[in-house]
C-alpha positions in Angstrom: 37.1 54.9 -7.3 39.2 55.2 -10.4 38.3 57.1 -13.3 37.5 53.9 -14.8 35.4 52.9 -12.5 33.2 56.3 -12.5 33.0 56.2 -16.2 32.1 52.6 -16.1 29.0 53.7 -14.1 27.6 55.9 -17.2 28.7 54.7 -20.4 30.5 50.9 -20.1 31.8 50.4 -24.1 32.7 54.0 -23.9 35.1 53.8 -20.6 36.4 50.4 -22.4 37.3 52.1 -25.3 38.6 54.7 -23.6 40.7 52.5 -21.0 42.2 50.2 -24.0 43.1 53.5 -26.0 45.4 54.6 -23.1 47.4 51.7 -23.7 51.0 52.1 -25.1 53.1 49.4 -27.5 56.7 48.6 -27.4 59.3 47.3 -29.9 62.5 46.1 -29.3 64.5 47.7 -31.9 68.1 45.8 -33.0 70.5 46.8 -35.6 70.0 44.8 -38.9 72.8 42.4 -40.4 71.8 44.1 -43.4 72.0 47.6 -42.2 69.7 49.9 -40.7 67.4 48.7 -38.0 64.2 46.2 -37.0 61.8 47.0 -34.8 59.3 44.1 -33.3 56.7 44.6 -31.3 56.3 42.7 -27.7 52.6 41.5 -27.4 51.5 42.0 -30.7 52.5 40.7 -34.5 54.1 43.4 -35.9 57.9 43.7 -37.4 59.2 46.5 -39.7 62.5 47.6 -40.7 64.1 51.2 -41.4 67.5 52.5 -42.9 68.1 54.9 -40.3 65.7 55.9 -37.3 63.6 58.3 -38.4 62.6 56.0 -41.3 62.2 53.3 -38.3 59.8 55.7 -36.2 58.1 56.4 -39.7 57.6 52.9 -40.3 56.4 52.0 -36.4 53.8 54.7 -37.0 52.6 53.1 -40.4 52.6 49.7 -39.4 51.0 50.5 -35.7 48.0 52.6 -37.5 48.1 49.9 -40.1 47.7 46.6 -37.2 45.0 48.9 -34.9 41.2 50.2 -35.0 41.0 53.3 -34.9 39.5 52.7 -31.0 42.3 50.3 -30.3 45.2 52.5 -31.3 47.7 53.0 -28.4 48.4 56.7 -27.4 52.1 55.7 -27.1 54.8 53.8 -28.8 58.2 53.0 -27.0 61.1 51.9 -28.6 63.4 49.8 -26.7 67.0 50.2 -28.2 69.0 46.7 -27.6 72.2 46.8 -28.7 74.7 43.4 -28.2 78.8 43.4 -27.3 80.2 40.4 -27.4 83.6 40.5 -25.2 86.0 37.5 -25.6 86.6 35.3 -22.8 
């Protein structure tokens, strides 16, 4: 049995919350045209933007505690860094 699973036996809305809270949220994070940096998230509606990236990360954090319950809010945030090179043929 999984922890889920025991938990489920006692308290069901608890073991949910507890199982969705666990989850993390990823943003693909691109260098702006503008400058800076934008960060969307995969799965979810949420874009920001930063200058550098610790004003990105600062952002994420706002905008993640901003879009989530208090119950729903993911324990982790990952930041995929894409970065595009264009080589000529």
């Amino acid at each position: 049995m999984t922890q889920l699973e025991i938990l489920d036996l006692w308290e069901p809305k608890q073991a949910l919350r507890n199982f969705v809270g666990m989850k993390e949220i990823i943003f693909v994070v691109e260098e702006s045209p503008e400058g800076g940096y934008e960060a969307r998230a995969l799965d979810h509606s949420i874009f920001t933007d930063g200058d550098d990236l610790e004003q990105l990360k600062a952002n994420v954090k706002d905008a993640v505690a901003t879009h989530f319950e208090a119950d729903q809010m993911p324990k982790v945030i990952r930041l995929h860094m894409v970065k595009e090179i264009v080589i000529a043929a």
